[in-house]
mmJSON file of the N, C-alpha and C atoms, coordinates in Angstrom:
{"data_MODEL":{"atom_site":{
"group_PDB":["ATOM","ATOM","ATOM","ATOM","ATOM","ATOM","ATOM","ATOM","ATOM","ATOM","ATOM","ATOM","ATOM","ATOM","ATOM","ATOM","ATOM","ATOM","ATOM","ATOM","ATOM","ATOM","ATOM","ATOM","ATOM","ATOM","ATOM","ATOM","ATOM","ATOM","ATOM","ATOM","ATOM","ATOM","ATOM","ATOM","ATOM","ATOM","ATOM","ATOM","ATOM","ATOM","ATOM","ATOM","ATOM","ATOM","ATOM","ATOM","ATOM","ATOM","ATOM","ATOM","ATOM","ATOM","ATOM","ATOM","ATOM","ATOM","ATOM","ATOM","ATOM","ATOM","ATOM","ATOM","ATOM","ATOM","ATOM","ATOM","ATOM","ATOM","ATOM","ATOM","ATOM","ATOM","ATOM","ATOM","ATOM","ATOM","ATOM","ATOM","ATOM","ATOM","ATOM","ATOM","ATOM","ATOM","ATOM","ATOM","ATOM","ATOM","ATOM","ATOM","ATOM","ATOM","ATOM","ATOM","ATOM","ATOM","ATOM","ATOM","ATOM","ATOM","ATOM","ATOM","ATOM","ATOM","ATOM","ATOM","ATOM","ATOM","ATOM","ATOM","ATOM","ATOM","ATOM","ATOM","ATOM","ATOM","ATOM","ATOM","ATOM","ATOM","ATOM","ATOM","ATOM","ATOM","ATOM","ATOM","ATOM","ATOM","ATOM","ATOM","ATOM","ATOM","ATOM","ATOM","ATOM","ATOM","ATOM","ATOM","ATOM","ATOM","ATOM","ATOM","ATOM","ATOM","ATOM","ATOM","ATOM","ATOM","ATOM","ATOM","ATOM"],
"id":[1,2,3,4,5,6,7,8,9,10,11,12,13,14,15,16,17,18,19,20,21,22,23,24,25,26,27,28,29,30,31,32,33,34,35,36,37,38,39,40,41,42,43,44,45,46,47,48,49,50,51,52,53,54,55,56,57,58,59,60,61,62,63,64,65,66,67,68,69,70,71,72,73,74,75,76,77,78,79,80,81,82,83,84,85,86,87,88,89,90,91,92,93,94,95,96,97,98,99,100,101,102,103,104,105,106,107,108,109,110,111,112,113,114,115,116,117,118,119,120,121,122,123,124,125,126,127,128,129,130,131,132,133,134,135,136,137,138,139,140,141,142,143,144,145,146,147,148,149,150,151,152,153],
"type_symbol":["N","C","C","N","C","C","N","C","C","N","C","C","N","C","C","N","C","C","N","C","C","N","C","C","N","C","C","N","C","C","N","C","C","N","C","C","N","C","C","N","C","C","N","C","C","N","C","C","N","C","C","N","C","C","N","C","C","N","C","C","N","C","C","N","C","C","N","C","C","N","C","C","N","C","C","N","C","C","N","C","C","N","C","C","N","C","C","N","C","C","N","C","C","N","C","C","N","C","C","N","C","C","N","C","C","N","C","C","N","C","C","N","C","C","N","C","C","N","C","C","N","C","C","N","C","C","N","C","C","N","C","C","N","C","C","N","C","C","N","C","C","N","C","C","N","C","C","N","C","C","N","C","C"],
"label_atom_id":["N","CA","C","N","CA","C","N","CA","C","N","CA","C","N","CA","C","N","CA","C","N","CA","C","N","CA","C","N","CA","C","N","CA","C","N","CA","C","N","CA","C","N","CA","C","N","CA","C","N","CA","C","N","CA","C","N","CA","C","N","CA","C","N","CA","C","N","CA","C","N","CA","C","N","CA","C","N","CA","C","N","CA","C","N","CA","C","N","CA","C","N","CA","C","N","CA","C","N","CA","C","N","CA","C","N","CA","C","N","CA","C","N","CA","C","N","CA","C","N","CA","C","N","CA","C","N","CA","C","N","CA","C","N","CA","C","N","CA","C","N","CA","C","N","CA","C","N","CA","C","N","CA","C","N","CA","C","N","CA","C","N","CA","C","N","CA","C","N","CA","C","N","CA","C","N","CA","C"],
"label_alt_id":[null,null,null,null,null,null,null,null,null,null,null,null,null,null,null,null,null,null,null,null,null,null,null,null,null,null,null,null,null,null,null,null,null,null,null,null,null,null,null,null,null,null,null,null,null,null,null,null,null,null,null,null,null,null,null,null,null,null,null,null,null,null,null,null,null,null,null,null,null,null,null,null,null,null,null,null,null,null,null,null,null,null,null,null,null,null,null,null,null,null,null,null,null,null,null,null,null,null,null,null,null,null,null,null,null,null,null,null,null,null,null,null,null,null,null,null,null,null,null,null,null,null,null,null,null,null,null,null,null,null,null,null,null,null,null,null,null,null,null,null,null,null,null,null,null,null,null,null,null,null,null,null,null],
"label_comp_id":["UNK","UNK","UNK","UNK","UNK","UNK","UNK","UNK","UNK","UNK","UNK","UNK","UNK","UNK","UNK","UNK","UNK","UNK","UNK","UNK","UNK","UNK","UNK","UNK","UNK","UNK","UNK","UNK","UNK","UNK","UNK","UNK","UNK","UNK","UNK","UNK","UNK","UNK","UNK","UNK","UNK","UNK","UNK","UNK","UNK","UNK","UNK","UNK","UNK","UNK","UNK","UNK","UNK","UNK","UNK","UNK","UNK","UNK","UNK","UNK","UNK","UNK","UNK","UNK","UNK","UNK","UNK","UNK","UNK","UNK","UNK","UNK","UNK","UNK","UNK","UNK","UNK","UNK","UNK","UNK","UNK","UNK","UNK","UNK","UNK","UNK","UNK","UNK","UNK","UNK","UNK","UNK","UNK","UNK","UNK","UNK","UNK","UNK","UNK","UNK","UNK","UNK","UNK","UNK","UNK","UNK","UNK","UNK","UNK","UNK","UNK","UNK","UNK","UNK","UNK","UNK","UNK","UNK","UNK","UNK","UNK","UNK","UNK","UNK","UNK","UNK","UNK","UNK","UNK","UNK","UNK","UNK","UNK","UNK","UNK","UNK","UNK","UNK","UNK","UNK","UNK","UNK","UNK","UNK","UNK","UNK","UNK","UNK","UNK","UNK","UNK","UNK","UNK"],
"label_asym_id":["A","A","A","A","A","A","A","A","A","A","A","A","A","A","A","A","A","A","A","A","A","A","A","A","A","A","A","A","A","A","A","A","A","A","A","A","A","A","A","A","A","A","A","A","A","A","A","A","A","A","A","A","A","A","A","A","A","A","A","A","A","A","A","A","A","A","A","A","A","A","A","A","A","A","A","A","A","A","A","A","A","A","A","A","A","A","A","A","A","A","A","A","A","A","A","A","A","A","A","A","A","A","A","A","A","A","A","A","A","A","A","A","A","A","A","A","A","A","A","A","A","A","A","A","A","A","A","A","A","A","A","A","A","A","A","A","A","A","A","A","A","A","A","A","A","A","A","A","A","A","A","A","A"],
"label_entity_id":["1","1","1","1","1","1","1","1","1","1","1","1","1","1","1","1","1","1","1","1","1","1","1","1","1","1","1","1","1","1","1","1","1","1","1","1","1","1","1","1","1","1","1","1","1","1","1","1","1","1","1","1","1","1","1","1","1","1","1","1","1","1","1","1","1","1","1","1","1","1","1","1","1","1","1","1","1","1","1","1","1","1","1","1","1","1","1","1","1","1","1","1","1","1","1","1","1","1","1","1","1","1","1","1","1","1","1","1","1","1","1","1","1","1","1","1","1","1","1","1","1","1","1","1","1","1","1","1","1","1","1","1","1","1","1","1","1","1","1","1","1","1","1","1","1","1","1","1","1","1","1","1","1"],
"label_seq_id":[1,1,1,2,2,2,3,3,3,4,4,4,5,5,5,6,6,6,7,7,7,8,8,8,9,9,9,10,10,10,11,11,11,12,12,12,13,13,13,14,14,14,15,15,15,16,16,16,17,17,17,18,18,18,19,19,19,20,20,20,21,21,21,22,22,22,23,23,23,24,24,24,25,25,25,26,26,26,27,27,27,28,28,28,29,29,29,30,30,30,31,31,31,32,32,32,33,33,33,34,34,34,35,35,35,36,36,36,37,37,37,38,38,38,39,39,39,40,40,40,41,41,41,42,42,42,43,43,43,44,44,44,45,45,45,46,46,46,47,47,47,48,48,48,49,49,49,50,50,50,51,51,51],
"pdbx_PDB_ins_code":[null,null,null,null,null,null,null,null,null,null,null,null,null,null,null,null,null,null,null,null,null,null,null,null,null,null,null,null,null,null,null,null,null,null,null,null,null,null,null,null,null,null,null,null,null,null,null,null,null,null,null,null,null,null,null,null,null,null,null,null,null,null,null,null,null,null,null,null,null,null,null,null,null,null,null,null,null,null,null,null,null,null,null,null,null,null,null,null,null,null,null,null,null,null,null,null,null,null,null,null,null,null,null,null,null,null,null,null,null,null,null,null,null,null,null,null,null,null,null,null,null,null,null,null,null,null,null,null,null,null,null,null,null,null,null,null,null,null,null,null,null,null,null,null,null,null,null,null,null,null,null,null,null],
"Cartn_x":[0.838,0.0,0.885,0.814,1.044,-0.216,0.314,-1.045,-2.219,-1.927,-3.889,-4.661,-3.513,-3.84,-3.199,-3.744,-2.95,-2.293,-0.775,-0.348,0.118,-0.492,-0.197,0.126,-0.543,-0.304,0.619,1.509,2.809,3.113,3.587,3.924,5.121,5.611,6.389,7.664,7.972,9.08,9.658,8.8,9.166,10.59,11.466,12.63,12.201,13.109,13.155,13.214,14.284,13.523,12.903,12.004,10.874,9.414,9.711,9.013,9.165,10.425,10.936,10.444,9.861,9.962,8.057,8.021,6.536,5.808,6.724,6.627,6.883,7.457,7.571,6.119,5.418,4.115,4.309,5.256,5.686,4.684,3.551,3.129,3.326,3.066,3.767,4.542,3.238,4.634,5.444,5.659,6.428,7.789,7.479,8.365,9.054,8.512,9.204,10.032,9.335,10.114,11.33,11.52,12.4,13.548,13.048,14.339,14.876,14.092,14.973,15.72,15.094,16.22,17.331,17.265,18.532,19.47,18.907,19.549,20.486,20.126,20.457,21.419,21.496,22.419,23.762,23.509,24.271,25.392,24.556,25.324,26.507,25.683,26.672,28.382,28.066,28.564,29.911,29.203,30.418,31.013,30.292,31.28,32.065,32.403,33.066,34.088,33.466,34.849,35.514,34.948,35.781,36.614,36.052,36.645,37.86],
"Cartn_y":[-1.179,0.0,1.246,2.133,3.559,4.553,5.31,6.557,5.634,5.007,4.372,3.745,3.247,3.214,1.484,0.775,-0.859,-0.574,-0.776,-0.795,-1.934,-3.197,-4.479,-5.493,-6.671,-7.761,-8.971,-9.233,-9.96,-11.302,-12.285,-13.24,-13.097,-14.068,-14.307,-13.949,-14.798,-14.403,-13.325,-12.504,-11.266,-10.478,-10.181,-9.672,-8.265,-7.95,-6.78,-5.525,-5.664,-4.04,-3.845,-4.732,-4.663,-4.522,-4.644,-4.481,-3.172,-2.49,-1.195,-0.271,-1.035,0.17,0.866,-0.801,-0.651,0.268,0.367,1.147,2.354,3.09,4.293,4.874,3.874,4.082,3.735,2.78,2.634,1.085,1.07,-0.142,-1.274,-2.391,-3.673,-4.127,-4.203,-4.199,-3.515,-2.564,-0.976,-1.64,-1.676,-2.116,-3.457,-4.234,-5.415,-5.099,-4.338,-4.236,-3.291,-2.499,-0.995,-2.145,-3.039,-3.578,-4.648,-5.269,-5.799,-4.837,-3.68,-3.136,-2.782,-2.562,-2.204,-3.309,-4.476,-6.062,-5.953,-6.148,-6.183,-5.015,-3.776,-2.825,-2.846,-3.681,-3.849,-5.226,-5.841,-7.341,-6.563,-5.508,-5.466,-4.527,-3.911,-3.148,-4.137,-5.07,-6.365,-7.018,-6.968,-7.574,-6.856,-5.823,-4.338,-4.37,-4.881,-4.198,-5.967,-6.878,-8.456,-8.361,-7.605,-8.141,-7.38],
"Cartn_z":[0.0,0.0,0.0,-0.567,-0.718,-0.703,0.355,0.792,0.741,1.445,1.518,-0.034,-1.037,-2.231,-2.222,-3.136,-3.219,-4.56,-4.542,-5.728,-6.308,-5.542,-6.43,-5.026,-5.633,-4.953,-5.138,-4.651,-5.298,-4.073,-4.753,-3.711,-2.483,-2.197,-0.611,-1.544,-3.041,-3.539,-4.387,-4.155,-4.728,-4.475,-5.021,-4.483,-3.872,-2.921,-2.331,-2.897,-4.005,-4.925,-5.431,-5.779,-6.369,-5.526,-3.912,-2.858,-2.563,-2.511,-1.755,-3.045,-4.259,-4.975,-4.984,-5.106,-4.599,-3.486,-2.251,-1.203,-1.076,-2.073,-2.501,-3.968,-4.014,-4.983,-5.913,-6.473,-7.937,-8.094,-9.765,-9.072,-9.528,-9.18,-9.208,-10.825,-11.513,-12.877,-13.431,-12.774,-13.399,-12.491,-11.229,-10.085,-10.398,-11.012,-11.468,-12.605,-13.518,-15.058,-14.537,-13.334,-13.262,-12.862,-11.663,-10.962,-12.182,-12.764,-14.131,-14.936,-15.129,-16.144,-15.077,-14.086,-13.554,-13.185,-12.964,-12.802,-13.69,-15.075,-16.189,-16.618,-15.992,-16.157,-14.897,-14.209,-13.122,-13.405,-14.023,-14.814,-16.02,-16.975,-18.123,-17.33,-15.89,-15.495,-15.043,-14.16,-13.563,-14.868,-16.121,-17.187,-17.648,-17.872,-18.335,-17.466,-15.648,-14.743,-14.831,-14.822,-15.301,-16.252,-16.958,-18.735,-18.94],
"occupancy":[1.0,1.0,1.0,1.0,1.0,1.0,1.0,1.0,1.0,1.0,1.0,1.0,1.0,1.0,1.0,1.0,1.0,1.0,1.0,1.0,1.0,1.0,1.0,1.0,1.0,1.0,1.0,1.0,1.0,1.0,1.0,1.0,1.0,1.0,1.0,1.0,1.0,1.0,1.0,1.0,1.0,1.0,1.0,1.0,1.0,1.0,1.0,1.0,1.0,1.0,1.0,1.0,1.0,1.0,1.0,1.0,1.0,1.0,1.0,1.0,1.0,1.0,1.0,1.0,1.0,1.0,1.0,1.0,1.0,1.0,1.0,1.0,1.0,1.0,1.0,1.0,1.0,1.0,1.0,1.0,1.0,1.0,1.0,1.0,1.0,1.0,1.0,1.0,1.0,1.0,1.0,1.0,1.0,1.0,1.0,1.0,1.0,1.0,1.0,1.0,1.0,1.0,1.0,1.0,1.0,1.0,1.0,1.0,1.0,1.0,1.0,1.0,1.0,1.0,1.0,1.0,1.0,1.0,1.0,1.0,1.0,1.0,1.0,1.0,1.0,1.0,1.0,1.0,1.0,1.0,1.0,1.0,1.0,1.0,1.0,1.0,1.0,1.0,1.0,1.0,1.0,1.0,1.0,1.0,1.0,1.0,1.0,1.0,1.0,1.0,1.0,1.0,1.0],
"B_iso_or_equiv":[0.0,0.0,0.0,0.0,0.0,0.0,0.0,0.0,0.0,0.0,0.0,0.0,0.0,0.0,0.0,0.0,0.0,0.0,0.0,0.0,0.0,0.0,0.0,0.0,0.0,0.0,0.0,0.0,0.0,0.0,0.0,0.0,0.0,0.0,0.0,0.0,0.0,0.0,0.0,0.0,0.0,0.0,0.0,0.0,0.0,0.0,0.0,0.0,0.0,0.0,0.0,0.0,0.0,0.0,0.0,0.0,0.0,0.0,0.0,0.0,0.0,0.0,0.0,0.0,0.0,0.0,0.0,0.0,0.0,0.0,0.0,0.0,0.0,0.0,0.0,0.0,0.0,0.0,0.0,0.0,0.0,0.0,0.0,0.0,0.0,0.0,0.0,0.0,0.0,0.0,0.0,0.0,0.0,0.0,0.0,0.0,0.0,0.0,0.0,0.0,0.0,0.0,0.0,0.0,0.0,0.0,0.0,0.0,0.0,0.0,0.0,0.0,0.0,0.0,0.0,0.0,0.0,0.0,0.0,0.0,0.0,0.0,0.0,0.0,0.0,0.0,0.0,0.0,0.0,0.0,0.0,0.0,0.0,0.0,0.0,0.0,0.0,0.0,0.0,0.0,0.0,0.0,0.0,0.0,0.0,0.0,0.0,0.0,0.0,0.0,0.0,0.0,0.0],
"pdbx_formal_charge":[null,null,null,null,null,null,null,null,null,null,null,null,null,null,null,null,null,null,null,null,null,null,null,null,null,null,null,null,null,null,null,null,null,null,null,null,null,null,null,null,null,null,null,null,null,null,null,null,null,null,null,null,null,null,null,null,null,null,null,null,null,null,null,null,null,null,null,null,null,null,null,null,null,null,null,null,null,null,null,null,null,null,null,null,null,null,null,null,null,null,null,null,null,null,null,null,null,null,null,null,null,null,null,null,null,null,null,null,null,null,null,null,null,null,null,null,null,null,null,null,null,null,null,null,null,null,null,null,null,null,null,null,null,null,null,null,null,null,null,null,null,null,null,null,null,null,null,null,null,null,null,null,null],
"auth_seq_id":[1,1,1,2,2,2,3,3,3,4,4,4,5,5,5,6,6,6,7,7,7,8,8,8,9,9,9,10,10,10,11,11,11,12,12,12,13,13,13,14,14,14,15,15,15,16,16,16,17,17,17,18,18,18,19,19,19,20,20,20,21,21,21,22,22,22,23,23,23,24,24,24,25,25,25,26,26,26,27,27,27,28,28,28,29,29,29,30,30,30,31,31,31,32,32,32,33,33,33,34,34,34,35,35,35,36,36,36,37,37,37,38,38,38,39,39,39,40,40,40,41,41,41,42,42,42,43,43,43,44,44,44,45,45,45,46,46,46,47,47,47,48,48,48,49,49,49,50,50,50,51,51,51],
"auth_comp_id":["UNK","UNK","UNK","UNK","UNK","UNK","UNK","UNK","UNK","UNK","UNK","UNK","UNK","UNK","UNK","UNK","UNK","UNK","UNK","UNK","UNK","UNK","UNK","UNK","UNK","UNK","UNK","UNK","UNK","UNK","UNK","UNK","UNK","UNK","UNK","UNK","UNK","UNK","UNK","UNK","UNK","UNK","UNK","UNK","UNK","UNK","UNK","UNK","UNK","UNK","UNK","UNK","UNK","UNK","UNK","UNK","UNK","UNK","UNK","UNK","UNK","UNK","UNK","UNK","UNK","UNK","UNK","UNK","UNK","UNK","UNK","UNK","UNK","UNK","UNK","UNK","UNK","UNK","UNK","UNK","UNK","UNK","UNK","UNK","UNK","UNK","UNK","UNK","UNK","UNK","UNK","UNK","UNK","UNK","UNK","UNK","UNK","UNK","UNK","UNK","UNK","UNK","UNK","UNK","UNK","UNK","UNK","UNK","UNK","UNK","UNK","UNK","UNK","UNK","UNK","UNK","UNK","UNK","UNK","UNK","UNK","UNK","UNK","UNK","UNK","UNK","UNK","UNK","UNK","UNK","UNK","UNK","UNK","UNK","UNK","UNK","UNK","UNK","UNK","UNK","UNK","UNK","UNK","UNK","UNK","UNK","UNK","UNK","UNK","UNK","UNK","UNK","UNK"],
"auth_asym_id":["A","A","A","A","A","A","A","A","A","A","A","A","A","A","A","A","A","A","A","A","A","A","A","A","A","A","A","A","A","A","A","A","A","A","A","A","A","A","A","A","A","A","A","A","A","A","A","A","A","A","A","A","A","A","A","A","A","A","A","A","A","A","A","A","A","A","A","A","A","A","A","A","A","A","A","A","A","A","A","A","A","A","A","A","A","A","A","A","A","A","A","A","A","A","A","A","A","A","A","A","A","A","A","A","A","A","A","A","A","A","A","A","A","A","A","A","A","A","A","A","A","A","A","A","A","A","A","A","A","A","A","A","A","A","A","A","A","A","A","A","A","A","A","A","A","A","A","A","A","A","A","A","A"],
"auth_atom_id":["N","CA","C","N","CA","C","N","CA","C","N","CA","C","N","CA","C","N","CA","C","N","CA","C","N","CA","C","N","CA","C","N","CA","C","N","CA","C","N","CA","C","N","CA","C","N","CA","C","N","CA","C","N","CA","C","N","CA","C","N","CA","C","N","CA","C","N","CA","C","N","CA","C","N","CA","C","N","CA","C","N","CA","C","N","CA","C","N","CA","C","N","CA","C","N","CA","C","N","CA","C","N","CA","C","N","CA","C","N","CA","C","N","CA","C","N","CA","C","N","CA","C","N","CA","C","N","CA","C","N","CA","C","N","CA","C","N","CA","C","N","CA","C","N","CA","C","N","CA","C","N","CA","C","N","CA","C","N","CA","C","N","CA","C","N","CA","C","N","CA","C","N","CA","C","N","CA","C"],
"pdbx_PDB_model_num":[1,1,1,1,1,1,1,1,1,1,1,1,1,1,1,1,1,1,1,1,1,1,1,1,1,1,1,1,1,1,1,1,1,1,1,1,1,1,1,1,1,1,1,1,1,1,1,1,1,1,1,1,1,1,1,1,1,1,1,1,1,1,1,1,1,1,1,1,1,1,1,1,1,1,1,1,1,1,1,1,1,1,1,1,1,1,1,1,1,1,1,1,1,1,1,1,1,1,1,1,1,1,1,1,1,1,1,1,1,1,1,1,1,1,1,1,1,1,1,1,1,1,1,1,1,1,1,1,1,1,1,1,1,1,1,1,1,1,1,1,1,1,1,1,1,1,1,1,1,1,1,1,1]
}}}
């Protein structure tokens, strides 16, 4: 919930940024798709500093 509003109902395994983002009003599939794109920008980042 945000401000007294439901912004999505998600299971037990939901990751945490996608919970915390939720909790700031962002709603559930926006919050899922944001923390994937950043997953995914955080991965190409560790291959750049590996490589």
């Amino acid at each position: 919930m945000y401000r007294g509003r439901v912004v999505g109902i998600v299971g037990p395994d939901t990751p945490r940024d996608v919970i915390g983002l939720m909790m700031a009003g962002v709603p559930a599939d926006e919050a899922a798709r944001t923390a994937a794109e950043h997953q995914t920008a955080l991965s190409e980042v560790d291959e750049e500093v590996d490589g």
